[in-house]
C-alpha positions as CSV (number, residue, x, y, z in Angstrom):
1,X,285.2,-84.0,190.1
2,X,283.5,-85.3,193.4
3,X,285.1,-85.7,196.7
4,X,283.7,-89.1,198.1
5,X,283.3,-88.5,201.7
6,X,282.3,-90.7,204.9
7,X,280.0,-88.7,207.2
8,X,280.3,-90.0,211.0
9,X,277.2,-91.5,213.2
10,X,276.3,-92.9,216.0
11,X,274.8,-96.1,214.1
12,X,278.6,-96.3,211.8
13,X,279.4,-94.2,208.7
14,X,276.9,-93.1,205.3
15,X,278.4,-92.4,202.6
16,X,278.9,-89.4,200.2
17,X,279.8,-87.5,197.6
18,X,280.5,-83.6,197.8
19,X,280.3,-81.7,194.3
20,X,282.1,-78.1,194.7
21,X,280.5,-75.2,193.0
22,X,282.7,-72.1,192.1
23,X,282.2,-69.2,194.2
24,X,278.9,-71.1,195.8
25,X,276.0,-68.4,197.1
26,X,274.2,-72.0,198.4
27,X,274.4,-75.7,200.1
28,X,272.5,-78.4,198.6
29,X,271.6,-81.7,200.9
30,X,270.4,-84.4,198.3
31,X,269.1,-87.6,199.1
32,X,268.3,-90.3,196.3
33,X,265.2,-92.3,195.3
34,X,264.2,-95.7,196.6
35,X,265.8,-97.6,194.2
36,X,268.6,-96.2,192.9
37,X,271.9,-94.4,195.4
38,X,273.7,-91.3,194.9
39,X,275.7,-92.0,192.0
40,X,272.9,-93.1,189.8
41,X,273.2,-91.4,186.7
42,X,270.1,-89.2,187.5
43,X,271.6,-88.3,190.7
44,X,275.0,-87.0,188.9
45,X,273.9,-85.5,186.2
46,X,271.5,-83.3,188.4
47,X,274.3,-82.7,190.4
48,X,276.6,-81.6,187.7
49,X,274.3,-79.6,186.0
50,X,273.4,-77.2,189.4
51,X,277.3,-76.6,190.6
52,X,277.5,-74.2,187.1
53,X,274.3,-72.4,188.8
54,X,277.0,-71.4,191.7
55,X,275.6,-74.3,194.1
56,X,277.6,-76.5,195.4
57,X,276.0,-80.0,196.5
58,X,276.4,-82.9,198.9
59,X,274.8,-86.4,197.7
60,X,274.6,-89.5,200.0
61,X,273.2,-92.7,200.5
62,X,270.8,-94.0,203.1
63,X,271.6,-97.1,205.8
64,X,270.4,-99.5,203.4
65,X,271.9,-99.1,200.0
66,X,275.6,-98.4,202.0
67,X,274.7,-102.0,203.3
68,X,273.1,-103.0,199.2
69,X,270.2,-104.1,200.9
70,X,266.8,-104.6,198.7
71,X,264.6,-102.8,200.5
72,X,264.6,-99.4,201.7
73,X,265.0,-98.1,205.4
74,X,261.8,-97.5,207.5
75,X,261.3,-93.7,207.8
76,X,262.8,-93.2,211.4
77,X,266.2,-94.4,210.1
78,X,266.1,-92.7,207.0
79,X,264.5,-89.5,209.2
80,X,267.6,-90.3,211.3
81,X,270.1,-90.5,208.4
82,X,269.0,-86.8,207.0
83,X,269.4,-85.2,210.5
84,X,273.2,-86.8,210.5
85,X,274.4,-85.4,207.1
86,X,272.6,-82.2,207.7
87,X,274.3,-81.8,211.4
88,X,277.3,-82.8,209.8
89,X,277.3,-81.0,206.5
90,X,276.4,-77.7,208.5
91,X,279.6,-77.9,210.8
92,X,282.0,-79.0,208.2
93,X,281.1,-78.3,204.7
94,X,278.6,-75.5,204.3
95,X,281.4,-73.2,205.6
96,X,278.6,-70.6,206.5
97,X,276.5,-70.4,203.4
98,X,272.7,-71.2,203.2
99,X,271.4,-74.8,203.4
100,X,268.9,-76.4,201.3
101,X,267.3,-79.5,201.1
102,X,266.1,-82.3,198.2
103,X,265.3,-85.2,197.4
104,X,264.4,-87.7,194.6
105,X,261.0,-89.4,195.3
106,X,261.6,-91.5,198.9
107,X,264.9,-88.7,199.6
108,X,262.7,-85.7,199.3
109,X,259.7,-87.3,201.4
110,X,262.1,-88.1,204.1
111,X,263.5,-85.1,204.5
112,X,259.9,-83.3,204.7
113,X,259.8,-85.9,207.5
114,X,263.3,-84.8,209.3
115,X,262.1,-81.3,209.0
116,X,258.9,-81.8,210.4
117,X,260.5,-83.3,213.4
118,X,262.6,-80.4,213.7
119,X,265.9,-80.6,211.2
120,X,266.9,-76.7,209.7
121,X,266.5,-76.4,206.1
122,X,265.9,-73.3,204.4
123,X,263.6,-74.9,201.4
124,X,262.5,-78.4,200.5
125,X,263.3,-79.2,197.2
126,X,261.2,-82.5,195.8
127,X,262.3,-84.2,192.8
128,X,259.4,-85.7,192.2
129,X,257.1,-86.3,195.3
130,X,255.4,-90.0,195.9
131,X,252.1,-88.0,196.7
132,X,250.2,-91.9,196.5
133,X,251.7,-95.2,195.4
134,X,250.1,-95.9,191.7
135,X,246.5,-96.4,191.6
136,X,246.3,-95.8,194.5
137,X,245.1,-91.8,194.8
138,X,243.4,-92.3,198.1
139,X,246.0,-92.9,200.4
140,X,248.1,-89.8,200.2
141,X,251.4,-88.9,202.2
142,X,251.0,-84.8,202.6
143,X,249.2,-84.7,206.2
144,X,252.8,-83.7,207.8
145,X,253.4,-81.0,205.1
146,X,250.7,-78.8,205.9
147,X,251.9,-77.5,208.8
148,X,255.6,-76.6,207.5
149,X,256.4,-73.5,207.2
150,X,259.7,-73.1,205.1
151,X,259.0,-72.7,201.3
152,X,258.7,-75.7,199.4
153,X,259.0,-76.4,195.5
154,X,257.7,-79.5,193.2
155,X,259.3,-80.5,190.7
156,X,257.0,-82.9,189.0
157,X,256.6,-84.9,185.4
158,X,252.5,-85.0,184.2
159,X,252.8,-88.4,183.6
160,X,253.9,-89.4,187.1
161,X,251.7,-92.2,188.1
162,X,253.2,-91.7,191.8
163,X,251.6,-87.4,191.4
164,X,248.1,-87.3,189.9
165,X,248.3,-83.8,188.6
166,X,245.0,-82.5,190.0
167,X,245.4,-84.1,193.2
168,X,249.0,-82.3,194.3
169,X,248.3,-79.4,192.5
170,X,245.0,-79.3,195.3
171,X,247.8,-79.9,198.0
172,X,250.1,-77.7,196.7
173,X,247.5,-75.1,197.1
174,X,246.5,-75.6,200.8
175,X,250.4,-75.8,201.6
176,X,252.1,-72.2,203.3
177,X,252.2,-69.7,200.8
178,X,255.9,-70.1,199.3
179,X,255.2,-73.4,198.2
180,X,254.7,-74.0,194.4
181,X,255.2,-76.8,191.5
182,X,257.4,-76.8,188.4
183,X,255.7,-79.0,185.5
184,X,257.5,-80.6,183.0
185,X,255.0,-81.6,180.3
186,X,255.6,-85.1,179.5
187,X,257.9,-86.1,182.4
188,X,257.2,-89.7,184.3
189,X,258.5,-89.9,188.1
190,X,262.3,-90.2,186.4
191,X,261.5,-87.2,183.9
192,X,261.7,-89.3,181.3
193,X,260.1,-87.6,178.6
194,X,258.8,-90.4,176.0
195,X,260.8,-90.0,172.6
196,X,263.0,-86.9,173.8
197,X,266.3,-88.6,172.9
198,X,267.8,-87.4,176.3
199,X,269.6,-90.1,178.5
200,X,269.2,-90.3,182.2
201,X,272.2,-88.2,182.9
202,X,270.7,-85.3,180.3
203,X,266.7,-86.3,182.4
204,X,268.0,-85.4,185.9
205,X,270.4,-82.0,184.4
206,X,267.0,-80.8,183.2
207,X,266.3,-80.3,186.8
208,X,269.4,-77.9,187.7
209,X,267.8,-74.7,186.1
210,X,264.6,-74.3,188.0
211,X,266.2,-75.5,191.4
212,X,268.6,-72.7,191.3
213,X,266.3,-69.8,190.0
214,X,264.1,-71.2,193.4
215,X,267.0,-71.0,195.8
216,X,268.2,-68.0,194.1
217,X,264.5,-66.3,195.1
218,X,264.6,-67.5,198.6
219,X,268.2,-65.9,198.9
220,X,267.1,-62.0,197.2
């Protein structure tokens, strides 16, 4: 069951929820989508799925949907938010062990952005990365990826209208060499696969496997 917990800052408190993996070899940050918090059932049932992989997993909400605003934070609040759970995580909850980092969609962007300005992580983990806003494939957000250096994995759908395949398969490819992509044929920007029968819970669980066999490699 999930401990809810209320991490500290200087701006007032963010909320979370801390998932407890038996015998844990890693710590997982996780940060939710634009339009959904941390206990969305995507968010939970990815989270339930990984503590059986032996990682145990902090989820938490950004500024704005603690406050159940609409719309969500500019990046140097959300940037902000990251770097106060990861601080605080590391000095109370990772009790040592190795700490990774994710996100759904808007989570995982901002924390490439917190990183790039200088937060630890030992991997970015994007569930799904908002390469371009639909139809729009000419306005990409990867110009602060290139020069990170920690390994990076994709998880990405080949229907995502927010990923054109070719296009962050290109950028995967001029990122440092321990980046790579995971494709999951069929998958939108929530994994749904059309016709696969799975609920949202079962769509974000689907996700578990592949995230630990990646921290697991960074950790051999």
């Amino acid at each position: 069951m999930s401990q809810e917990i209320l991490i500290p800052g200087e701006d007032g408190h963010l909320s979370a929820s801390l998932d407890v993996a038996d015998d844990a070899f890693a710590f997982l940050i996780l940060a939710h989508g634009s339009g959904a918090g941390k206990d969305h059932d995507f968010m939970t049932g990815f989270a339930s799925a990984i503590v059986q992989h032996r990682v145990s997993v902090l989820r938490f909400n950004f500024p704005y949907m603690d406050a159940s605003k609409k719309f969500p934070d500019k990046a140097p609040i959300a940037v902000a938010a990251w770097k106060q759970v990861h601080q605080w995580a590391a000095d109370n909850l990772a009790a040592g062990l190795p700490i990774f980092t994710a996100g759904k969609s808007f989570g995982g962007r901002m924390a490439s952005l917190a990183v790039s300005e200088g937060m630890p992580a030992e991997a970015l983990i994007f569930l799904g990365y908002p390469l371009h806003a639909p139809k729009k494939e000419d306005k990409l957000r990867d110009e602060h990826l290139y020069p990170l250096t920690i390994p990076m994995l994709f998880l990405e759908g080949t229907r995502d209208p927010f990923a054109n395949p070719a296009i962050i398969n290109r950028v995967v490819s001029n990122l440092n060499a321990e980046s790579q992509i995971v494709w999951f044929e069929g998958g939108d920007h929530s994994f749904k696969v059309a016709y696969s029968g799975r609920s949202v819970t079962q769509d974000g669980a689907t996700l578990a496997e592949p995230t630990a066999t990646f921290i697991r490699s960074r950790l051999s």
